[in-house]
SEKOL-786117 format. One line per 2 residues: their letters; for each residue x, y, z of C-alpha. Coordinates in Angstrom, 2 decimals. Example, Ala and Ser with C-alpha at 12.3 -4.5 7.8 and 13.67 -1.06 7.14 Angstrom:
AS = 12.30/-4.50/7.80; 13.67/-1.06/7.14 .
// end
This chain:
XX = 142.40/80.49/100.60; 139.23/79.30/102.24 .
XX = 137.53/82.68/100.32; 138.32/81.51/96.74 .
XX = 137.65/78.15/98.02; 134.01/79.29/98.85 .
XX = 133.46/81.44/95.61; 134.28/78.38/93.24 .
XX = 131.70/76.23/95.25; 129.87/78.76/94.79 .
XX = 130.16/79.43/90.92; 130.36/76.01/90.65 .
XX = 126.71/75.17/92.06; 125.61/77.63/90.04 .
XX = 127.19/76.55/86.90; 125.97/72.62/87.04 .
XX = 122.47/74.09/87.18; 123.07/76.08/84.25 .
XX = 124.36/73.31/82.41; 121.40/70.50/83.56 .
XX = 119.02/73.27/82.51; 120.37/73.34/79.18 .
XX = 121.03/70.14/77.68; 118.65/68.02/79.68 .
XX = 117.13/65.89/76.60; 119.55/67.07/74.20 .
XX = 122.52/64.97/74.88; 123.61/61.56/76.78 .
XX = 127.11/62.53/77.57; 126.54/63.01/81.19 .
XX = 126.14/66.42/82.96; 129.56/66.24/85.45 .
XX = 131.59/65.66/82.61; 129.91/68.64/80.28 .
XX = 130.17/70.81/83.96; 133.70/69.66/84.45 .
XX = 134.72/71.02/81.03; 132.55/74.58/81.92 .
XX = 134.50/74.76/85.28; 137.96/74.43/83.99 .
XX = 138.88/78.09/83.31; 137.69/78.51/86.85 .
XX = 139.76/75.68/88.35; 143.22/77.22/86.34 .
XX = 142.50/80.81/87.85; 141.84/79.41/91.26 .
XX = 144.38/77.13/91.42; 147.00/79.73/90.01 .
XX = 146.12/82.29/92.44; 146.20/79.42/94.90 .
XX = 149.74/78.70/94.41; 150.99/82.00/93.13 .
XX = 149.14/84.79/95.11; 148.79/87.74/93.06 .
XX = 151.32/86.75/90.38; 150.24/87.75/86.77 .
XX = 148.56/84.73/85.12; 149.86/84.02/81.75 .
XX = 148.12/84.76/79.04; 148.14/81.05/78.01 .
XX = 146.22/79.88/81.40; 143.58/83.14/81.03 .
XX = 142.77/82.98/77.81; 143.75/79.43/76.56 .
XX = 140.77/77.37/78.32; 138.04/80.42/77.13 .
XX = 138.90/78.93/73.74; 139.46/75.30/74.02 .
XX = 136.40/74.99/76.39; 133.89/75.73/74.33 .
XX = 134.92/73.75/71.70; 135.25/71.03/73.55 .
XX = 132.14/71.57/75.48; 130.42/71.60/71.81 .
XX = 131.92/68.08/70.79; 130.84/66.28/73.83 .
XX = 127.33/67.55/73.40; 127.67/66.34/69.62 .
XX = 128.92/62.94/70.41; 125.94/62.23/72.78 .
XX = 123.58/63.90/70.86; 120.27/61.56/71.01 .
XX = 118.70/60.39/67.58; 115.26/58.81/68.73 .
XX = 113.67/61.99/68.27; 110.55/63.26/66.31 .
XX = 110.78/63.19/62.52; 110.65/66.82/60.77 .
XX = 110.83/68.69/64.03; 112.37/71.43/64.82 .
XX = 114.22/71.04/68.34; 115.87/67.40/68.81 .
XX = 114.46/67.74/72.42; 110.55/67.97/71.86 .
XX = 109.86/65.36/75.18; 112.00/67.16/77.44 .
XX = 111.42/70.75/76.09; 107.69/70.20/76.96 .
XX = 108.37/69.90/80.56; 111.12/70.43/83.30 .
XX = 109.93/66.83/85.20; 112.26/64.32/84.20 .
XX = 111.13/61.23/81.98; 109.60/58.22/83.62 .
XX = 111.27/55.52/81.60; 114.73/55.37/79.77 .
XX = 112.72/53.06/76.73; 109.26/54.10/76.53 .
XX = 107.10/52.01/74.74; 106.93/52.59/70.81 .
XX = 103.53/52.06/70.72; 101.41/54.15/74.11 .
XX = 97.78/53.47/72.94; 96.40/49.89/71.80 .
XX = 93.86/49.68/69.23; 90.82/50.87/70.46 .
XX = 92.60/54.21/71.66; 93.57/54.62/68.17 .
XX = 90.29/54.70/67.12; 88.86/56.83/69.68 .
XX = 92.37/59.02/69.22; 91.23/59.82/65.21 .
XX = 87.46/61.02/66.67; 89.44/63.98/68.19 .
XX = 90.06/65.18/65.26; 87.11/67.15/63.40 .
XX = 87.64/67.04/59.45; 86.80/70.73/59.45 .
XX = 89.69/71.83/62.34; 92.25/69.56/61.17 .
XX = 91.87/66.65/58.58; 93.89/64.02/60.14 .
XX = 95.57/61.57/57.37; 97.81/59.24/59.37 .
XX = 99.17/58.57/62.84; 103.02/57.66/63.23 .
XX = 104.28/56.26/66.64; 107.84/57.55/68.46 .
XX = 109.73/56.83/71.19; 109.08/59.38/72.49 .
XX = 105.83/61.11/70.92; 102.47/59.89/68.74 .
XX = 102.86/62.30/65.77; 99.21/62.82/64.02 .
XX = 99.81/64.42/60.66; 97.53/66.39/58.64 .
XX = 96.14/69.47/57.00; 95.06/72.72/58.86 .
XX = 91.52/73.97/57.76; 91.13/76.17/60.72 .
XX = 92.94/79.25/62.92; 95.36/77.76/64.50 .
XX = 94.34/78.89/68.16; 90.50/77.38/67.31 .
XX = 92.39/73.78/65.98; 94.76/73.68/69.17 .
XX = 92.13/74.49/71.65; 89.41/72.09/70.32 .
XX = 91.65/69.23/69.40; 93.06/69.56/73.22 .
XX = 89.91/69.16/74.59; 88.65/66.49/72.68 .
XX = 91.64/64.47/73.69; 91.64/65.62/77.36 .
XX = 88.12/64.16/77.17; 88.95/61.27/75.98 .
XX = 92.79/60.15/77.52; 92.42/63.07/80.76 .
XX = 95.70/64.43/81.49; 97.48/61.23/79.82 .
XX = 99.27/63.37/77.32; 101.14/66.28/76.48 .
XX = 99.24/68.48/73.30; 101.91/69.46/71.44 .
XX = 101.22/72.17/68.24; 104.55/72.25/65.98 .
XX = 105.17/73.23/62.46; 107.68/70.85/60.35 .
XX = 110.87/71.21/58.40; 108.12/71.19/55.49 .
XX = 106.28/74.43/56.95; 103.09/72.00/57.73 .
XX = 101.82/71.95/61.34; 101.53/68.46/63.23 .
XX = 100.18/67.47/66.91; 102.35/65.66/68.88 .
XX = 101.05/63.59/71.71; 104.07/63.30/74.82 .
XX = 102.93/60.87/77.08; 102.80/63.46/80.53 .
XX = 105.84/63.13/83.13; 103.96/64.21/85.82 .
XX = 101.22/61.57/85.44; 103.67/58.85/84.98 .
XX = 105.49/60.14/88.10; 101.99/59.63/90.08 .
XX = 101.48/56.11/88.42; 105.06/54.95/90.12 .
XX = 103.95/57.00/93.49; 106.93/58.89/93.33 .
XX = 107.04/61.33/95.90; 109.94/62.91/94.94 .
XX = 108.64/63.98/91.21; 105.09/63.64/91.87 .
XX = 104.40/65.69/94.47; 107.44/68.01/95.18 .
XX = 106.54/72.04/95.63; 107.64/74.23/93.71 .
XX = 107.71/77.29/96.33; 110.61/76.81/99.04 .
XX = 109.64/80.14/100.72; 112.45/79.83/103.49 .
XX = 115.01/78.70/100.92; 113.76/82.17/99.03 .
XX = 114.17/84.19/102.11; 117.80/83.24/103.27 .
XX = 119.06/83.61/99.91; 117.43/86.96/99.92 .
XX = 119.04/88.06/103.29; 122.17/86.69/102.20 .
XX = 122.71/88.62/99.19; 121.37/91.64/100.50 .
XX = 124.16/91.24/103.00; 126.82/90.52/100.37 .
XX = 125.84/93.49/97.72; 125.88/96.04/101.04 .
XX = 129.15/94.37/102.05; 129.78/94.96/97.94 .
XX = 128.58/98.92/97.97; 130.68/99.27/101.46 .
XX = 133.77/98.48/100.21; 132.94/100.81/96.93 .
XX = 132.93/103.82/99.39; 136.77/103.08/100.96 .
XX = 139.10/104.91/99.59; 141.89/102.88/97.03 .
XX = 144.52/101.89/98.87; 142.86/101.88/102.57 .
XX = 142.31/98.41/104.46; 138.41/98.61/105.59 .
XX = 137.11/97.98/109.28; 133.84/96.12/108.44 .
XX = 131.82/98.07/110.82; 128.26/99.10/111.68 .
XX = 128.70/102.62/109.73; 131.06/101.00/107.02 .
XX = 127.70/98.61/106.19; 125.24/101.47/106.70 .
XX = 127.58/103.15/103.46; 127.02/100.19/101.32 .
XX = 122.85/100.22/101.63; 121.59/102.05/99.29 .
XX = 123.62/99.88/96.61; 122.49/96.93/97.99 .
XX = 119.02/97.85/98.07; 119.37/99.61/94.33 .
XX = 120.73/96.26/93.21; 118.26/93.98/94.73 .
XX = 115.76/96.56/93.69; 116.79/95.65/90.27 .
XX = 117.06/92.31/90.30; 114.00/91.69/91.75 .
XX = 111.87/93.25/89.93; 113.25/91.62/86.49 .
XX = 112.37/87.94/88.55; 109.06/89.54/89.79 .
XX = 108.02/90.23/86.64; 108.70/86.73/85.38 .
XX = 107.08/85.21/88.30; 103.50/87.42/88.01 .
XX = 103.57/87.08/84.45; 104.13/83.36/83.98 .
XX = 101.55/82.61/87.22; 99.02/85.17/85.26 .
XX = 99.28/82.29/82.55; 98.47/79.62/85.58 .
XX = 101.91/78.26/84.91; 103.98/76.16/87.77 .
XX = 107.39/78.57/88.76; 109.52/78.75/91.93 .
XX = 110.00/82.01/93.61; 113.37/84.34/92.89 .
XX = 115.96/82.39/94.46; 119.21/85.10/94.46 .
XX = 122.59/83.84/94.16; 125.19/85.40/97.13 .
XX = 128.76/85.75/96.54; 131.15/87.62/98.54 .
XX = 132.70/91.10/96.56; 136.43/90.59/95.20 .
XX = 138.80/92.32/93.07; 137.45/90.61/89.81 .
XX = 134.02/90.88/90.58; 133.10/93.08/92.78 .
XX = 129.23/93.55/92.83; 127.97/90.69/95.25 .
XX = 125.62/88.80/93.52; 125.63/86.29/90.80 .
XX = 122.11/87.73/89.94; 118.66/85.88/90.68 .
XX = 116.73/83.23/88.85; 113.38/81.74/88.50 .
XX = 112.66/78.16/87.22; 109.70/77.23/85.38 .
XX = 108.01/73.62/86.32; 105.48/73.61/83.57 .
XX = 105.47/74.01/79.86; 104.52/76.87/77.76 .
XX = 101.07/77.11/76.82; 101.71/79.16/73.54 .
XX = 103.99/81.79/72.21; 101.77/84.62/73.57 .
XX = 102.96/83.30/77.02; 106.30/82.52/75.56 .
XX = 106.60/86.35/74.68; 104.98/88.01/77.44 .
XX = 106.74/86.07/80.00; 110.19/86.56/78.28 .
XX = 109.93/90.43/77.90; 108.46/91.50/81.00 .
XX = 111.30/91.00/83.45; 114.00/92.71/81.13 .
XX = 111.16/95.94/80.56; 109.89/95.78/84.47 .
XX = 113.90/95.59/85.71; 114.67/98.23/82.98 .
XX = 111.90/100.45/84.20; 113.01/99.75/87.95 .
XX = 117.03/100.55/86.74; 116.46/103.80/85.46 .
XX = 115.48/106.20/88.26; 118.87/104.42/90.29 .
XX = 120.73/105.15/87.40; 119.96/108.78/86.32 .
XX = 120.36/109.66/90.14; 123.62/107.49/90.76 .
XX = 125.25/109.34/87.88; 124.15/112.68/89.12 .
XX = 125.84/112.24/92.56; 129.31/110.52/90.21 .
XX = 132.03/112.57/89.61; 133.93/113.35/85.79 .
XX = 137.42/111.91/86.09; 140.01/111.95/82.94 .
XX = 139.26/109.08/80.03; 142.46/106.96/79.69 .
XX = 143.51/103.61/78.40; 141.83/101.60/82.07 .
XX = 138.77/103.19/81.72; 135.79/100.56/80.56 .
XX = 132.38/99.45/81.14; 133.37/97.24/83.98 .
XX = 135.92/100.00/85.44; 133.54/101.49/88.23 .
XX = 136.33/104.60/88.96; 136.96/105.25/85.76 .
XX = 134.03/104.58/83.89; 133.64/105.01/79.86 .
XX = 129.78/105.56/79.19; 130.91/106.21/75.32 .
XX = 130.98/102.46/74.94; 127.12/102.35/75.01 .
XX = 124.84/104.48/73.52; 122.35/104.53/75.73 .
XX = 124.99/105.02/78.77; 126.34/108.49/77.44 .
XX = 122.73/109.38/76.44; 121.97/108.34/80.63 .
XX = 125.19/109.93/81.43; 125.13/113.47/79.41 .
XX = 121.53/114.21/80.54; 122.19/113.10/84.35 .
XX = 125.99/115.26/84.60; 125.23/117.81/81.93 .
XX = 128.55/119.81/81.31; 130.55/117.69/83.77 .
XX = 130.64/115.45/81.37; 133.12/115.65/78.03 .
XX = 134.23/113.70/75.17; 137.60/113.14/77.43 .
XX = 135.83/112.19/80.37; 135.32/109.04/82.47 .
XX = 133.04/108.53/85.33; 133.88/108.26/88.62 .
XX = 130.24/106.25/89.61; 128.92/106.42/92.83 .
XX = 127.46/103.28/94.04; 124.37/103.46/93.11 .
XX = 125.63/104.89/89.87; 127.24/101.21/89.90 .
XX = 123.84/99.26/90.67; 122.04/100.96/88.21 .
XX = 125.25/100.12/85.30; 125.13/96.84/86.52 .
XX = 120.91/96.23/86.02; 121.58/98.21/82.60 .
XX = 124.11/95.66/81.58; 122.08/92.59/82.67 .
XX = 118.74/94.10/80.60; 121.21/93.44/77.79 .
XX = 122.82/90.26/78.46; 118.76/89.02/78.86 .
XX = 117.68/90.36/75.97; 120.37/88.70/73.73 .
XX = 118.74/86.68/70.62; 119.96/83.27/71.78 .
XX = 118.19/80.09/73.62; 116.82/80.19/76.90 .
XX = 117.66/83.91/77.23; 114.90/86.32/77.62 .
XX = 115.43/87.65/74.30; 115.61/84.10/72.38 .
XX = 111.97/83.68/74.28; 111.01/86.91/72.35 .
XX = 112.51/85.97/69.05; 110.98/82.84/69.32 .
XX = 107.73/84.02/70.00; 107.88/86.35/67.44 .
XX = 109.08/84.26/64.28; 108.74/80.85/65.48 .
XX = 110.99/78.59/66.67; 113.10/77.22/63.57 .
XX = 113.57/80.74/62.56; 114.31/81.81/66.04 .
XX = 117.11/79.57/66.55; 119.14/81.13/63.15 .
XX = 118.92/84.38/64.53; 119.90/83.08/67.67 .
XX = 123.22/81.32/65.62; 123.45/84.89/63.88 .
XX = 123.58/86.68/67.17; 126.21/84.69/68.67 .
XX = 128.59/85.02/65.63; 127.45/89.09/65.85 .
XX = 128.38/89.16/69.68; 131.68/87.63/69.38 .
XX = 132.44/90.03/66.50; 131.63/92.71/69.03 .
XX = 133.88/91.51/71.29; 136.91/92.35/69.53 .
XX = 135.76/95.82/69.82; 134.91/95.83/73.40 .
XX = 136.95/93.54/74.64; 134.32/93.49/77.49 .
XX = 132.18/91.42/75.36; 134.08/88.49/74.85 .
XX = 133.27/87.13/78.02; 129.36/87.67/76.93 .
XX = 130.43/86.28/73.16; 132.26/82.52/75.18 .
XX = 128.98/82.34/77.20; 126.32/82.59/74.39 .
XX = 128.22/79.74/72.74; 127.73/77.20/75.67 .
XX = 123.67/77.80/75.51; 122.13/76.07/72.40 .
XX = 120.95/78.55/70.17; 117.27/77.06/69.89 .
XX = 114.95/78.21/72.36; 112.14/74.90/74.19 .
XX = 108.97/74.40/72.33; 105.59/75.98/73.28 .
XX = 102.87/73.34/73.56; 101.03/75.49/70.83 .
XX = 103.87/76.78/68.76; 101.89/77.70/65.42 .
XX = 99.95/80.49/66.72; 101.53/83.71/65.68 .
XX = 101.77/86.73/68.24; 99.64/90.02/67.23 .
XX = 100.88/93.31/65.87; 101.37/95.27/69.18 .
XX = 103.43/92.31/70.74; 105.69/92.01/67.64 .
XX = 106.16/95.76/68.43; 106.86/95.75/71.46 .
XX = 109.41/92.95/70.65; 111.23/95.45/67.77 .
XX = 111.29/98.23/70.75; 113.06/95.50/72.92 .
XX = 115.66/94.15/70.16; 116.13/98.27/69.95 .
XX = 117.10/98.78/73.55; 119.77/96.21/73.04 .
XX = 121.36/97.79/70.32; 121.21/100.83/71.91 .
XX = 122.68/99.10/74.59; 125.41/97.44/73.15 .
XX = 126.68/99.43/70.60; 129.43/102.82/70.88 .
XX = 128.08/105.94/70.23; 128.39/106.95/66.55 .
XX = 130.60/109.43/65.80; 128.35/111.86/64.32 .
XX = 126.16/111.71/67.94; 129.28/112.33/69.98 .
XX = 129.59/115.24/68.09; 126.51/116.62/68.42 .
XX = 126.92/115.38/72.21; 129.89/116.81/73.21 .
// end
């Protein structure tokens, strides 16, 4: 009892940070409630197996709250939705998008510069760079509308400075396009300078490294995904001794997996301090190995304490931890499935069935799979993956779930980046509809599909958000979108032919 006790605190911590994350800004119906409704199909499995041991849950309790929750998670965001936002733009969360600090004041003044700042405000803004025509006051921006005579990169950069030079670090430079394809600056009055003006500690001066924090969540899930690998090795049916040797069995899927995953939050973490951007260190999430999910980690996460500066960092700090923790996943992967054994394909065998793996629900798997086992390996076969075989799966499957089109995801940082924001969140309402389409194929999926419809399909606002990527980025985004097809999708028939 006291071990599913721990692993739904456990999930549960992790959830209400997934849920603050994404609709600070967006919503006033508070965050316990929205993280009560996320929790639920947690609480009915717990509680079942609670009462009931190992008793079959009915199919009601499993997959009744996977449906109702998200609707109902959907409404409450709705009903609190905020309306004081910024005419014609494109998220309904511009103040909060631009920054992870929270706000200084629930009713911030309508109108944050007198007079005279007015005037000096309309000297920042060079006829030739960007004809300014009229200034309209927000709750919770100053919008200056105009027309673009300039690159956009040459208008952001000089109107920032001219306004750093004249209000300091008062304000927030924000570069948006409208609902009427014209771009605007947005002035947000800066949380972190407000935070200083009420000497709050807490907001104002608060780290963002917790090295020791970092390093005992480190040790603990390297423990948990060896403790994870060891019990991969006992035989089915045999009650493990959790000994010296028994752990020493379970290293090198530990270290393959936390290999993996840190690498992907490396990569995030170099790339987004390469833009002199504020970011915690990978904190990894422990969790002890069951039945149900057996791996020993929840993953690892960084969290980013400063806005965007543009889409160029947008992009390259989106795609390089799903390409650096690819890269990384590869050499564990071809060599795991080398050591695996061929078993016989039958109705069990899945993605998430380590014994009886079925690499021909992924292209790219069976690709991995027929190169690494050669002739061991037949249209009728399943994998029997060693546990390393496992670790690599496992980083191949997260590369994917990153690199999905939608919101905060590494891949909706990438679509944004690459058509813009507006246009970034369709695709990202496209891709959900897509994934949960998949999902009655691969019934593996449909997990994935429930999730993708609690994030909000938009991806956060760079401060310049007009500026367009260049050709080799937008390449290297189309070669990213490509390895999650390739990822995601069966192997065609035709190929299995040729295959096998």
């Amino acid at each position: 009892m006291m071990f599913w006790l721990l692993l739904l605190g456990i999930f549960g911590i992790f959830t209400y940070y997934i849920v603050q994350r994404s609709v600070v800004g967006i919503t006033r119906t508070p965050v316990w409630i929205l993280w009560v409704v996320m929790m639920i199909p947690a609480f009915v499995m717990t509680g079942w197996i609670l009462l009931n041991g190992e008793a079959p849950i009915p199919a009601v309790l499993l997959f009744g709250p996977f449906l109702v929750c998200p609707l109902l998670y959907w409404f409450l965001i709705q009903w609190g939705r905020r309306t004081n936002v910024v005419a014609d733009a494109p998220t309904e969360n511009l103040a909060a998008a631009v920054s992870q600090a929270p706000t200084a004041d629930p009713k911030p003044p309508l109108r944050p510069i007198d007079r005279q700042e007015e005037a000096a405000l309309h000297t920042c803004f060079p006829w030739s760079i960007f004809y300014l025509q009229n200034i309209e006051y927000r709750p919770q921006a100053v919008i200056c509308r105009g027309q673009l005579r300039s690159a956009p990169d040459v208008a952001y950069r000089t109107i920032r400075e001219n306004i750093e030079a004249q209000f300091g670090d008062r304000f927030l430079i924000v570069f948006q396009e409208g609902l009427n394809g014209k771009p605007f600056f947005a002035l947000v009055p800066n949380p972190q300078v407000r935070a200083k003006s009420r000497n709050d500690p807490q907001t104002a001066t608060k780290s963002s490294h917790r090295p020791l924090l970092a390093i005992a969540l480190l040790v603990a899930t390297l423990f948990t995904t060896t403790l994870a690998g060891a019990m991969m090795t006992v035989p089915a049916g045999q009650t493990p001794m959790l000994t010296v040797g028994l752990l020493q069995s379970g290293l090198p899927y530990g270290v393959a997996l936390m290999s993996i995953l840190g690498v992907h939050e490396l990569a995030h973490y170099l790339t987004a301090r390469r833009y002199h951007m504020r970011v915690t260190y990978p904190y990894f999430i422990p969790v002890p190995p069951a039945d149900f999910f057996p791996i020993g980690t929840f993953g690892a996460f960084i969290s980013l304490r400063s806005p965007m500066p543009n889409r160029r960092a947008l992009f390259d700090v989106g795609i390089a931890g799903p390409l650096a923790g690819f890269v990384m996943t590869l050499p564990f992967l071809f060599w795991g499935l080398a050591h695996s054994d061929a078993t016989q394909l039958t109705d069990t065998s899945g993605l998430l069935n380590f014994s009886s793996f079925n690499p021909h629900a992924s292209l790219l798997l069976v690709l991995c799979s027929k190169l690494a086992m050669g002739s061991r390996l037949t249209a009728a076969s399943a994998i029997d993956l060693h546990p390393v075989a496992v670790a690599g799966c496992v980083g191949v499957i997260v590369t994917a779930l990153n690199l999905m089109p939608v919101g905060q995801l590494d891949g909706g940082h990438i679509i944004h980046a690459m058509f813009g924001q507006r246009v970034g969140g369709l695709i990202g309402q496209v891709a959900r509809f897509l994934a949960l389409a998949l999902s009655f194929l691969q019934q593996e999926f449909l997990l994935w599909a429930i999730l993708l419809f609690l994030i909000p399909a938009a991806d956060e606002p760079a401060l310049n958000d007009v500026s367009e990527l260049d050709s080799w980025r937008d390449g290297l985004g189309l070669l990213a979108l490509t390895l999650l097809v390739a990822i995601i999708l069966p192997v065609p028939p035709v190929l299995a032919r040729l295959l096998f």
